[in-house]
VOPA-130784 format. One line per 2 residues: number of its first residue (from 0); their letters; for each residue x, y, z of N, C-alpha, C, O. Coordinates in steps of 0.02 Angstrom, whole numbers, plus 50000, padded with zeros to 5 digits. Layout:
<rs>
NUM = a = X:Y:Z:X:Y:Z:X:Y:Z:X:Y:Z | ...
</rs>
This chain:
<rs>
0 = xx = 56349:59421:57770:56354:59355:57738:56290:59316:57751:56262:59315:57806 | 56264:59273:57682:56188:59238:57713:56208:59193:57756:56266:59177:57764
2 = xx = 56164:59171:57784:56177:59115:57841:56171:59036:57786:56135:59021:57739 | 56242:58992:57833:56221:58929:57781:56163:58893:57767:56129:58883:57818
4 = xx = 56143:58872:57722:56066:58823:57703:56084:58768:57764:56121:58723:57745 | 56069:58767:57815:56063:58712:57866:56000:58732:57904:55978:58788:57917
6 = xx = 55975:58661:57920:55907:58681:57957:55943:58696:58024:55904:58722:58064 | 56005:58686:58049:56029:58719:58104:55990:58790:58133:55964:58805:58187
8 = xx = 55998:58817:58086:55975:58906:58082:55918:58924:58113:55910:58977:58142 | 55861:58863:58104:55779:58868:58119:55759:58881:58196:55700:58884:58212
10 = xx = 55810:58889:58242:55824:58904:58305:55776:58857:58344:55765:58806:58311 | 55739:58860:58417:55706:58831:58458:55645:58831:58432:55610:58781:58425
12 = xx = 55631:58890:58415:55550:58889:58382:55545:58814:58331:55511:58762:58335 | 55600:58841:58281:55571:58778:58223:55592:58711:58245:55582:58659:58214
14 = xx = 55620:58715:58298:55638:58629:58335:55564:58611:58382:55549:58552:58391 | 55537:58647:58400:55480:58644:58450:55426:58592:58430:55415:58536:58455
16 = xx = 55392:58629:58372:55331:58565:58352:55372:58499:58329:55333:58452:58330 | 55413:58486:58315:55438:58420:58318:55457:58384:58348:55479:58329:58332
18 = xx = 55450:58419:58420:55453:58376:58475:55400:58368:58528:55404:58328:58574 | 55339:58419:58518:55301:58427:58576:55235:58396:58535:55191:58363:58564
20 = xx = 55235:58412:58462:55163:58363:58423:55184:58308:58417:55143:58284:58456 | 55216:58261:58400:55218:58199:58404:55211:58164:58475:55184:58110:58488
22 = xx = 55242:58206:58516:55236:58181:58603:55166:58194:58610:55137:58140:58616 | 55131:58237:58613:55041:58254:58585:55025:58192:58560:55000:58152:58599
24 = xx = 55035:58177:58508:55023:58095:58473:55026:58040:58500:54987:57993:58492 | 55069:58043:58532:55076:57973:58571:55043:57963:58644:55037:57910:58674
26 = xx = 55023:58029:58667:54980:58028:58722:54924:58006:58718:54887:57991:58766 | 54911:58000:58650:54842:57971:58635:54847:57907:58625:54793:57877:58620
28 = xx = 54897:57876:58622:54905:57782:58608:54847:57748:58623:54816:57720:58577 | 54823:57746:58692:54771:57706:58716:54704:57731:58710:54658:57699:58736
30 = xx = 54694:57782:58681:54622:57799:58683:54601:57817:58595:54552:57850:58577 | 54655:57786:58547:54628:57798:58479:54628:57711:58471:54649:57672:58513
32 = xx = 54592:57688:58388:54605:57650:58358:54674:57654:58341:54701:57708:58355 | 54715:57603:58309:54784:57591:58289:54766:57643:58218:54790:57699:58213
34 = xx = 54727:57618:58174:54757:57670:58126:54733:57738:58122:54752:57784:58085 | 54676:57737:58179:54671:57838:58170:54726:57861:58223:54724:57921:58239
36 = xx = 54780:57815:58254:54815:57844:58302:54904:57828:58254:54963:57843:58267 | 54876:57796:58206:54960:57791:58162:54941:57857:58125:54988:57897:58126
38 = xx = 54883:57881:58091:54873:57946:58052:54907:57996:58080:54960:58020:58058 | 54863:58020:58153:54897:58063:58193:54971:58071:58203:55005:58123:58198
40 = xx = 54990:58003:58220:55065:57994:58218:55087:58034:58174:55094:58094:58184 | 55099:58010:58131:55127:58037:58035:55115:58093:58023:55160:58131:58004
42 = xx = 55043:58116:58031:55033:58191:58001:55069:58230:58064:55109:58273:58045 | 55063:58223:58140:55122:58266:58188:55183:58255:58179:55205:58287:58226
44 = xx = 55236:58229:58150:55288:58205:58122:55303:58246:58075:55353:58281:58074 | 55232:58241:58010:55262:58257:57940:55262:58352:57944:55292:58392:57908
46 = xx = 55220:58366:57997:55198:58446:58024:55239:58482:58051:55243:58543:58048 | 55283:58432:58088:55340:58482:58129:55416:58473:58095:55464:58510:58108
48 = xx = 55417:58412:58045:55457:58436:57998:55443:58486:57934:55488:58510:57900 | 55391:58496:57927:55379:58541:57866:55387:58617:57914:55426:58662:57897
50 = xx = 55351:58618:57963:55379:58690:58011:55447:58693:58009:55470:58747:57989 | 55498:58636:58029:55575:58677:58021:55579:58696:57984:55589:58756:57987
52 = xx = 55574:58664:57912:55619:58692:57838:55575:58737:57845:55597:58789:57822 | 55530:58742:57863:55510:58824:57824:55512:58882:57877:55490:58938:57864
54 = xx = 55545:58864:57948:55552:58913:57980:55650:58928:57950:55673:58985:57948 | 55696:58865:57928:55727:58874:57910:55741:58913:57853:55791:58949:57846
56 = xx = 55708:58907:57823:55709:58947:57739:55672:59031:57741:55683:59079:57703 | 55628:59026:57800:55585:59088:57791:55631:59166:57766:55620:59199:57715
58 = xx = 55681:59178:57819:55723:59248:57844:55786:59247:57795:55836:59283:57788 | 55759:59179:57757:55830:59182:57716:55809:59194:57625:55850:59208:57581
60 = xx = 55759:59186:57617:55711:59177:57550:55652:59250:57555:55599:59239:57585 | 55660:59308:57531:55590:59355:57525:55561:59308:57476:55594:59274:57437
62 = xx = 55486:59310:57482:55438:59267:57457:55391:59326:57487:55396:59371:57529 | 55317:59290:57422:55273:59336:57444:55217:59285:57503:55206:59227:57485
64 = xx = 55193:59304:57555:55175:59267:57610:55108:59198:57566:55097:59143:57591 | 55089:59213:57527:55051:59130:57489:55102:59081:57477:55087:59022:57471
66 = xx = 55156:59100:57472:55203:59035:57467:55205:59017:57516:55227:58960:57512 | 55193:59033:57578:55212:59016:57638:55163:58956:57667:55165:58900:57692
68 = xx = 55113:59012:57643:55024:58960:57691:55018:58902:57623:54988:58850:57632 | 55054:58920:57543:55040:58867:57507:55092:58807:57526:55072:58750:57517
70 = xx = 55160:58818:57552:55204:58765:57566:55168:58729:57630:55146:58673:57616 | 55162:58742:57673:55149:58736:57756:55090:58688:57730:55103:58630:57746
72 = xx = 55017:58696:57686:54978:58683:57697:54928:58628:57640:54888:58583:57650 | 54964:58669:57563:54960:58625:57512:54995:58590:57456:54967:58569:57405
74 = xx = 55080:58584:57474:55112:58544:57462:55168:58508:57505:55196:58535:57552 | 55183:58435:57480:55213:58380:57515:55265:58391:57524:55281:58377:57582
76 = xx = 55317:58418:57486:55364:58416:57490:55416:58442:57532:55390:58485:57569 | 55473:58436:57542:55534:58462:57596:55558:58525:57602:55566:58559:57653
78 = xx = 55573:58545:57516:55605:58579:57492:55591:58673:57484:55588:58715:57439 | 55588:58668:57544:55562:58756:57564:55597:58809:57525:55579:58866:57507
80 = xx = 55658:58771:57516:55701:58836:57474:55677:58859:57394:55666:58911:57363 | 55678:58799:57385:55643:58801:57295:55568:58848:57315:55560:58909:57318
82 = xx = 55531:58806:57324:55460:58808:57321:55433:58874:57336:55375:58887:57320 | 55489:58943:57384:55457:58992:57403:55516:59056:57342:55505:59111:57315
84 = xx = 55568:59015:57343:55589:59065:57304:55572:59075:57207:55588:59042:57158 | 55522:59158:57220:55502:59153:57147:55551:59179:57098:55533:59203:57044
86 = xx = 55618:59174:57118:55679:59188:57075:55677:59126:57026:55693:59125:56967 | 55644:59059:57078:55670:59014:57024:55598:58989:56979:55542:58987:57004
88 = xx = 55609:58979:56938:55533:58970:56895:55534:58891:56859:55586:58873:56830 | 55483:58852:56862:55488:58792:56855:55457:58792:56790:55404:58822:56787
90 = xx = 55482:58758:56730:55448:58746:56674:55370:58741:56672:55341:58739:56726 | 55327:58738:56604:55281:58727:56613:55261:58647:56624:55302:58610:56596
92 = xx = 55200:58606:56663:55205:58549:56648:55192:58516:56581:55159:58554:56544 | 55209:58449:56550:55184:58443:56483:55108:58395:56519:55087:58378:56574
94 = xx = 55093:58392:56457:55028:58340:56447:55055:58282:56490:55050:58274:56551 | 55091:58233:56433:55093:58179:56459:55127:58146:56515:55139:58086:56515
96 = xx = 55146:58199:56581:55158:58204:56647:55068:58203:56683:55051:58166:56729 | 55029:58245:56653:54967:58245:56683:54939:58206:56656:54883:58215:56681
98 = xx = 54932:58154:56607:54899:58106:56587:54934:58038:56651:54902:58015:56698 | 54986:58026:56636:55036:57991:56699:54999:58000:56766:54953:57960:56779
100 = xx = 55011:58041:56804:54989:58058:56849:54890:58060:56868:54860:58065:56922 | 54867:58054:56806:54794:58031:56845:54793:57950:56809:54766:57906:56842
102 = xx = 54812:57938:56766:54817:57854:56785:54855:57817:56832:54855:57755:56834 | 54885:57851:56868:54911:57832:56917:54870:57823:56989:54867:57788:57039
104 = xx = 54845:57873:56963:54782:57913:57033:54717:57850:57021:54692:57817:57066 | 54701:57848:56951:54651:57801:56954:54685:57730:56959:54646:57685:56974
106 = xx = 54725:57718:56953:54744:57633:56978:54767:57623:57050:54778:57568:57074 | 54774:57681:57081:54774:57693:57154:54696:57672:57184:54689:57621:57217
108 = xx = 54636:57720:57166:54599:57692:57173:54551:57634:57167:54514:57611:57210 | 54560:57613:57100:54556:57524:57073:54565:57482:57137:54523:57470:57180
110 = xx = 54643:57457:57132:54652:57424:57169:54624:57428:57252:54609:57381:57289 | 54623:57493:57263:54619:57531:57328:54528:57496:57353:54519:57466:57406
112 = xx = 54477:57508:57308:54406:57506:57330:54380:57473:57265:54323:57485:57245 | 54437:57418:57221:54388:57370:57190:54417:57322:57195:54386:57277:57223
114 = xx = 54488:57305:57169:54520:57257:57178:54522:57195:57237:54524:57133:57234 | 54521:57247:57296:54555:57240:57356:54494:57185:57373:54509:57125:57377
116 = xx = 54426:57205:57383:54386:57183:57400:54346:57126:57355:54293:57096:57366 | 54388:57123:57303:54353:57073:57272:54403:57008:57278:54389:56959:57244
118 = xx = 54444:57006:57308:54494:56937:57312:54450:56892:57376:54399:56896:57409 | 54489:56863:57370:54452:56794:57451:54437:56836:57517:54466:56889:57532
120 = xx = 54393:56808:57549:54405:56858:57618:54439:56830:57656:54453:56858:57709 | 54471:56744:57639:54534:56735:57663:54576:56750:57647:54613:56724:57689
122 = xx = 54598:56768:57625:54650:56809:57587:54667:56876:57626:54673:56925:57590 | 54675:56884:57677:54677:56967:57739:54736:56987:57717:54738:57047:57707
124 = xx = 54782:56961:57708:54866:56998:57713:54869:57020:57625:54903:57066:57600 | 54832:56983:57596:54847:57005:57505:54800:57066:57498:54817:57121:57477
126 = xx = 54729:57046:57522:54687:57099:57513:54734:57184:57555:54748:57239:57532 | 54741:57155:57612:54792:57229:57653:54832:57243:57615:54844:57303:57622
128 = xx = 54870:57215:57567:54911:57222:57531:54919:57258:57467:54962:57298:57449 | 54866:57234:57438:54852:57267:57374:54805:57337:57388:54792:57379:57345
130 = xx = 54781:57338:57460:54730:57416:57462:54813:57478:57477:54824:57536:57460 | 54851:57426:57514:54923:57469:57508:54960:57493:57476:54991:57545:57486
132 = xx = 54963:57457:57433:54983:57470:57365:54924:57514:57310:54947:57540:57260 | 54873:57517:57321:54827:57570:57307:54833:57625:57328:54831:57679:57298
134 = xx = 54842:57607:57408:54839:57669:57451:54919:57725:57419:54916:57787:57422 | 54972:57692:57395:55033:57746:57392:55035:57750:57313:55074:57784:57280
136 = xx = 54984:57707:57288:55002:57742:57210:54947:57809:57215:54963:57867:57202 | 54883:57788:57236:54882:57860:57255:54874:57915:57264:54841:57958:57234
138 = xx = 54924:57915:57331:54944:57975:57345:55005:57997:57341:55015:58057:57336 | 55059:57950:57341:55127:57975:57336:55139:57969:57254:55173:58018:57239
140 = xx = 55126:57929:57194:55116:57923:57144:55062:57981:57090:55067:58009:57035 | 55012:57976:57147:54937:58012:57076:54935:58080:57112:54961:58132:57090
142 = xx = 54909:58076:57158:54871:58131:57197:54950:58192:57211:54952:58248:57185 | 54985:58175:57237:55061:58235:57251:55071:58228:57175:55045:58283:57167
144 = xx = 55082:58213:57125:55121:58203:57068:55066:58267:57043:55088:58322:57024 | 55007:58255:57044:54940:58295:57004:54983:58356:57047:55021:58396:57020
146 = xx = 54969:58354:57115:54964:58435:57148:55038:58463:57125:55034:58523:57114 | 55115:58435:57114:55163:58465:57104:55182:58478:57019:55234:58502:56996
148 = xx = 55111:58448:56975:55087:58490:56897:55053:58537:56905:55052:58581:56863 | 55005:58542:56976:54997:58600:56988:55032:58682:57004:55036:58743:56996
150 = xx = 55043:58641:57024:55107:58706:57056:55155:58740:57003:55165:58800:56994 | 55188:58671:56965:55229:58700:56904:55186:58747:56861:55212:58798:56839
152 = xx = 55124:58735:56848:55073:58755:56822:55084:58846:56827:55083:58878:56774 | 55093:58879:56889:55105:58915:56920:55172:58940:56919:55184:58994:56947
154 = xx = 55229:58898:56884:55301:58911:56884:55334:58930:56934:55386:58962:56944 | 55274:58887:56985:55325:58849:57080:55387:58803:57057:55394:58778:57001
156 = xx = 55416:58800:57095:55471:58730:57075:55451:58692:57143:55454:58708:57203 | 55433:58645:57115:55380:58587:57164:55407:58539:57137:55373:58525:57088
158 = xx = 55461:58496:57142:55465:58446:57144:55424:58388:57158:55406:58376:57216 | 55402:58339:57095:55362:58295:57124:55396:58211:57189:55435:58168:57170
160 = xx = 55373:58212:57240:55408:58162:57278:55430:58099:57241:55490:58089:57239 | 55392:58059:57215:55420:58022:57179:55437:58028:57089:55396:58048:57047
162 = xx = 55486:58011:57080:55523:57999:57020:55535:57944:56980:55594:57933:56967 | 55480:57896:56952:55493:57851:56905:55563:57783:56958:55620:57766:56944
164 = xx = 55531:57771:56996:55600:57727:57037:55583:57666:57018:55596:57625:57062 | 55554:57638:56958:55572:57588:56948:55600:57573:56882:55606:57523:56847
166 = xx = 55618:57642:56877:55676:57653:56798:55759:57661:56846:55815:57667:56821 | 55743:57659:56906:55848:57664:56954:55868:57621:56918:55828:57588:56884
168 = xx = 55933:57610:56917:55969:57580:56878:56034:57546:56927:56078:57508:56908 | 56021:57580:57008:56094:57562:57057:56023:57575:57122:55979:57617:57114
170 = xx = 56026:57540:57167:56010:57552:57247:56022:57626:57254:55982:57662:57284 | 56078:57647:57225:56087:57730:57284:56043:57752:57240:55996:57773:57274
172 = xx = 56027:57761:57166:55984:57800:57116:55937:57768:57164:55963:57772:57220 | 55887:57742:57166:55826:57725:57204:55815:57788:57230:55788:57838:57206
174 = xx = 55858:57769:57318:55845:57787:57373:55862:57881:57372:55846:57928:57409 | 55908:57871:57298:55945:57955:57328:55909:58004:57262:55920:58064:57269
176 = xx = 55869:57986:57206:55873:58004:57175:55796:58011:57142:55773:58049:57099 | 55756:57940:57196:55687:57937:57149:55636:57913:57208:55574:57916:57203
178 = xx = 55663:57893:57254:55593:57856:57294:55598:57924:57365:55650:57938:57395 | 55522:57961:57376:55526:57990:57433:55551:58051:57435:55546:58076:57491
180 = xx = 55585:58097:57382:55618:58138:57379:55613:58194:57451:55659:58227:57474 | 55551:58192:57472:55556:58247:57515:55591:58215:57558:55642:58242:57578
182 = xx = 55574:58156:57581:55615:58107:57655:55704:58150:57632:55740:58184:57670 | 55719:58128:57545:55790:58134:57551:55822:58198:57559:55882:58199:57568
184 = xx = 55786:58256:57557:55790:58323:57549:55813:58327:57638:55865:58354:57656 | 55762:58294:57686:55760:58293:57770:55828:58278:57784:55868:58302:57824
186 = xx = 55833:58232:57740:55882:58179:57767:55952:58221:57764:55994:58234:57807 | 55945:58233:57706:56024:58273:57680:56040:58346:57740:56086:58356:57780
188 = xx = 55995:58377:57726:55977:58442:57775:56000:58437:57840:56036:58479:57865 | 55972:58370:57880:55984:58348:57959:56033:58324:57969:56073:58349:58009
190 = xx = 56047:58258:57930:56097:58197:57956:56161:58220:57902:56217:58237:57920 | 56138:58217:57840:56186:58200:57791:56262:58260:57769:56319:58246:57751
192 = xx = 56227:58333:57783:56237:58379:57784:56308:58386:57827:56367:58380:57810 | 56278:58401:57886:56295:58405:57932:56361:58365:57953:56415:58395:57956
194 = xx = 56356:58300:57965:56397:58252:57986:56453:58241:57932:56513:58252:57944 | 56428:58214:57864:56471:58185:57806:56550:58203:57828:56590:58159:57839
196 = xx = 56562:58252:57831:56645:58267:57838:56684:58241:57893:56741:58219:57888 | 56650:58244:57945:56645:58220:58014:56652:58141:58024:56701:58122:58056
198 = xx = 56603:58088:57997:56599:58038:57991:56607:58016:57936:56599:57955:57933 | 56627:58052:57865:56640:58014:57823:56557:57986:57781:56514:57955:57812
200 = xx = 56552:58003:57720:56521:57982:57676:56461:57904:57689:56399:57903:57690 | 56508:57850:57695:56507:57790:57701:56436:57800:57759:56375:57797:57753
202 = xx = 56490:57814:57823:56443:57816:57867:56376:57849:57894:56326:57825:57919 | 56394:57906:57881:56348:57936:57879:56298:57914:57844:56248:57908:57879
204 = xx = 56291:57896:57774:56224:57876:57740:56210:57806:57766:56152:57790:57753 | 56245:57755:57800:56231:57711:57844:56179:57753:57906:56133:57731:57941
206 = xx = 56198:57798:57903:56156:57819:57971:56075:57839:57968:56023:57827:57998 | 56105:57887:57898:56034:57899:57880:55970:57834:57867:55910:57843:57869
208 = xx = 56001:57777:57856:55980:57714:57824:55932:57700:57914:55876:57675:57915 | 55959:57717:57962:55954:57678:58021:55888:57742:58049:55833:57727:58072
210 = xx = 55916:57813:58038:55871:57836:58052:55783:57840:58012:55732:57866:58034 | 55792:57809:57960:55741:57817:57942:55710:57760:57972:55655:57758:58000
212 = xx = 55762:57700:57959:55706:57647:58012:55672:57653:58061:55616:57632:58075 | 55707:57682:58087:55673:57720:58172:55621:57737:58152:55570:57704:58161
214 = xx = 55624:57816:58108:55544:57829:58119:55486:57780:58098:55428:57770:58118 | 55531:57749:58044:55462:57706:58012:55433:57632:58075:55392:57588:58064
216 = xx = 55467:57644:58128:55457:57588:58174:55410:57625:58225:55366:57595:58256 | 55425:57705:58231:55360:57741:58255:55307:57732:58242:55256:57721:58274
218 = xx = 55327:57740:58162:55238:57760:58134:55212:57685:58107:55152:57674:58095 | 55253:57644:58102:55209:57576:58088:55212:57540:58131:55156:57517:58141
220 = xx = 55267:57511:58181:55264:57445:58226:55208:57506:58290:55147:57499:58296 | 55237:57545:58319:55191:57557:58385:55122:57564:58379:55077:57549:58418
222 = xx = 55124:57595:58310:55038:57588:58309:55004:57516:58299:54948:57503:58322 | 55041:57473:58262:55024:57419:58243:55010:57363:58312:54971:57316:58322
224 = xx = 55085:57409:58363:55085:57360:58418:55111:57287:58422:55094:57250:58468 | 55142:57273:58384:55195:57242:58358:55245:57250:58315:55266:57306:58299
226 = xx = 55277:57174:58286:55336:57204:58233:55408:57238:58232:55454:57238:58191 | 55399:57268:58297:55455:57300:58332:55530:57285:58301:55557:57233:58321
228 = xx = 55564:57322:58256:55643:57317:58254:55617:57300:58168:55650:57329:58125 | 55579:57268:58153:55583:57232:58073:55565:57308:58019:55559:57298:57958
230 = xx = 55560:57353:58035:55566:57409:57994:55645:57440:57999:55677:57443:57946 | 55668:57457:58043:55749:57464:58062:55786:57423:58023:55833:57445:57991
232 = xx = 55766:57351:58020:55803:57309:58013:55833:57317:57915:55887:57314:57884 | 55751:57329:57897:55750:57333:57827:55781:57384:57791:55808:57373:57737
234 = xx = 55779:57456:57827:55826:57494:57810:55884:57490:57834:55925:57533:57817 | 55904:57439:57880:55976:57441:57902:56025:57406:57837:56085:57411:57826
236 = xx = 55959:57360:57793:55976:57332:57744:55996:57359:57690:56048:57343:57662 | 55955:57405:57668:55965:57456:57631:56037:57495:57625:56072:57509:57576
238 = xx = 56045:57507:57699:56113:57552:57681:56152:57499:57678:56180:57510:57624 | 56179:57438:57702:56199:57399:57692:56230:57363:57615:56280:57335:57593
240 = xx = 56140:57394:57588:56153:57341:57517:56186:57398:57493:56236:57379:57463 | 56183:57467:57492:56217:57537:57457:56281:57533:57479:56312:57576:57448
242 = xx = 56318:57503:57519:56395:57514:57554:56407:57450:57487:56448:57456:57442 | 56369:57403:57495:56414:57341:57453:56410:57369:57373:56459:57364:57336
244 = xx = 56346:57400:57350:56360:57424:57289:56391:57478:57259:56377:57492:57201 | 56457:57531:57315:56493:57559:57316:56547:57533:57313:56590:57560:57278
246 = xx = 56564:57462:57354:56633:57445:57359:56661:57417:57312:56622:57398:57268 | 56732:57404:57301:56761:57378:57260:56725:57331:57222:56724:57331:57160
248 = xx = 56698:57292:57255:56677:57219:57216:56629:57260:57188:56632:57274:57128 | 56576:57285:57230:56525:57286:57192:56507:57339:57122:56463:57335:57080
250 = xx = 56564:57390:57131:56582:57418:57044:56610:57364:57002:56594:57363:56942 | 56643:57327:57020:56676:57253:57002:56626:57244:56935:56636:57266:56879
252 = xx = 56571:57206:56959:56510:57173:56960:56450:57201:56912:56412:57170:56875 | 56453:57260:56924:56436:57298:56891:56360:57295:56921:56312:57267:56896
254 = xx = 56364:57343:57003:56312:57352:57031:56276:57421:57026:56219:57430:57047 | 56319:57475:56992:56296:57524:56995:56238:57565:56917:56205:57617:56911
256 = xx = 56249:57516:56881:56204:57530:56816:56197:57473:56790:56233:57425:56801 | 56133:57475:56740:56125:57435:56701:56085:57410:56723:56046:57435:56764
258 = xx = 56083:57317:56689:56036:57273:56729:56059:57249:56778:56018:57243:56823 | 56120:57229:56793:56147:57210:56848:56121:57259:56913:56091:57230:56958
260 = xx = 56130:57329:56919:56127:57365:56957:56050:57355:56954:56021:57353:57009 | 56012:57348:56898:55921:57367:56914:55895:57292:56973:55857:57287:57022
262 = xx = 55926:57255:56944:55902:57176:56976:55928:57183:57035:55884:57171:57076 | 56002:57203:57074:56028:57212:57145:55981:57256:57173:55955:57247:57228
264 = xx = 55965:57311:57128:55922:57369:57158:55841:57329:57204:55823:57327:57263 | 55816:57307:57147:55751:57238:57141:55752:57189:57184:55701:57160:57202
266 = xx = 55788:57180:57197:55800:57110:57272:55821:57147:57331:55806:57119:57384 | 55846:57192:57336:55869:57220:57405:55800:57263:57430:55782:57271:57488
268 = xx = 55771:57288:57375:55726:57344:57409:55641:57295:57404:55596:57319:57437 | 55628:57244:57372:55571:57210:57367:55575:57170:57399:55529:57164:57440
270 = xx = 55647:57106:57401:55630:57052:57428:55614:57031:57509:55581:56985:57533 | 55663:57103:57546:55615:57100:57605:55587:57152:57617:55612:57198:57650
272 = xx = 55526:57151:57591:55472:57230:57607:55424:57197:57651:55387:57238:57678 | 55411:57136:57667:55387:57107:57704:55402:57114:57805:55368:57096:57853
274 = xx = 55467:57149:57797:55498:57173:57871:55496:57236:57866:55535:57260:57906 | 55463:57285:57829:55456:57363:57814:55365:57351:57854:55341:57358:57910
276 = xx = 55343:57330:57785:55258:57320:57823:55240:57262:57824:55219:57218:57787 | 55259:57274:57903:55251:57170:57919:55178:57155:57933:55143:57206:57930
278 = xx = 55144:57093:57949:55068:57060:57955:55051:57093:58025:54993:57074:58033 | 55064:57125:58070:55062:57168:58125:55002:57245:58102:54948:57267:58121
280 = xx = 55043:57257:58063:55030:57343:58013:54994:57326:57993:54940:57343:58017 | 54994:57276:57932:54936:57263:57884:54878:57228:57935:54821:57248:57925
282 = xx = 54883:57197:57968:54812:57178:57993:54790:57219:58058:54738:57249:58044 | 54805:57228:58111:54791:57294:58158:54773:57383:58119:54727:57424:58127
284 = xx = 54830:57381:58081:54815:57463:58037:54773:57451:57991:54712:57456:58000 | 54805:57431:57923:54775:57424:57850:54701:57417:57852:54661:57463:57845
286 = xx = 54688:57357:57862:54645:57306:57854:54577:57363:57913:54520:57373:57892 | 54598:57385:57970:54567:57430:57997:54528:57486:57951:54469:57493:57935
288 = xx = 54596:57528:57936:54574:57579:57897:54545:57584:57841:54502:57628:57831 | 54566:57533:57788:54515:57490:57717:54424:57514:57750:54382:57555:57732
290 = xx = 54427:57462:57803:54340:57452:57822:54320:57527:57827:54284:57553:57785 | 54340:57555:57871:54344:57626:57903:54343:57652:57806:54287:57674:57794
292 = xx = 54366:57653:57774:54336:57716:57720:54308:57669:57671:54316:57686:57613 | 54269:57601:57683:54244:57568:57648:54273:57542:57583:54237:57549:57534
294 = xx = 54321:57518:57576:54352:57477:57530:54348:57388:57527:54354:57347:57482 | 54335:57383:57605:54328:57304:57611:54253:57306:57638:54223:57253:57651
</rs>
């Protein structure tokens, strides 16, 4: 019988770098800058989760070994099972996905090393702001979107991480369906998987809501060195606002589609993004790293 799809399976080995590189990372706190020591952070994080799933998926998926060094090394995504098995074949990409995807890439850069630097130089938290908003269109927008047309290109099934999330139509479409996909692939795999029957639906994706705060309080408040709890807090919101647009009232209301659901979606996940990347991040990290590759 195959063994179940749980990263359970990935034994000590694939639990290892996810606990001994990020502890690596943080040994360095005092002797990096904040944002070449938040990089480190993230990329030992994003390294020893891409080692489980794919120590998870390896013994269970024949693949020919380039899927292996191509998952591990030149794509973002979570999803080890797709991406190595060539049973499954991903359409070809069209055009106007790769037209998308480098205007995306070039308004990443715009804003990123023209925009940014041409506003007030009082202006520190808007300028950090808008190179941020450069900075994830992109790469999580242009640059992964280009490399997972690549791949399809190839008839990989590469999911691109993000999905058009500002066409959701409900909070859970957002979070479950379009923003981050690889995060949600982790998520489901570790927390969601696992527990749901145990704790029940509800809670569980409450949990996941809390764990992601956590990390994001790793990789932005400690490096930032402030801020502490206001990333937690924001995803504590999140699952929060997803329990109310499940409950009675909020099918009531009509939170789960439409405009109703796009505008609940729009105020819960924008109006405080300000406690996600608080003036801590943006001015210790951002505003750091901008100068550092010459944008400001």
């Amino acid at each position: 019988m195959e063994p179940p799809k749980t990263i359970q399976s990935a034994g000590l080995i694939g639990w290892l770098p996810l606990v001994v590189l990020p502890l690596g990372a943080l040994a360095l706190y005092n002797l990096l800058q904040p944002w070449v020591f938040m990089w480190i952070l993230a990329v030992s994080i994003y390294f020893g989760l891409k080692w489980l799933t794919w120590r998870k998926a390896r013994g269970r998926i024949p693949h020919a070994p380039w899927r292996s060094i191509a998952y591990l090394l030149a794509w973002p995504g979570m999803d080890a099972d797709s991406f190595l098995d060539a049973r499954k074949v991903a359409p070809p990409p069209r055009l106007r996905d790769w037209i998308r995807a480098v205007l995306e890439t070039s308004l990443g850069v715009i804003l990123l090393w023209f925009v940014a630097r041409n506003l007030p130089q009082g202006q520190v938290l808007l300028r950090g702001w808008i190179g941020m908003l450069g900075l994830i269109l992109l790469l999580h927008f242009g640059s992964f979107q280009i490399l997972a047309l690549f791949w399809q290109g190839l008839a990989v099934v590469a999911t691109p991480i993000m999905s058009a999330p500002l066409r959701s139509e409900s909070l859970s479409e957002f979070w479950g369906k379009r923003w981050n996909l690889g995060f949600r692939q982790l998520s489901y795999d570790l927390i969601f998987g696992p527990l749901h029957r145990r704790l029940g639906a509800g809670l569980t994706t409450f949990l996941v809501f809390v764990v992601s705060g956590l990390i994001h309080d790793l990789v932005i408040s400690v490096p930032a060195r402030g801020g502490y709890g206001f990333p937690t807090a924001y995803f504590m919101l999140q699952g929060l606002g997803v329990t109310i647009e499940r409950s009675s009232s909020g099918k009531r209301v009509g939170l789960q589609k439409g405009v109703r659901g796009w505008l609940f979606m729009a105020v819960v996940t924008v109006g405080p993004v300000f406690w996600l990347f608080h003036p801590p991040f943006v001015m210790h990290v951002i505003i750091p790293f901008m100068k550092a590759i010459h944008a400001l």
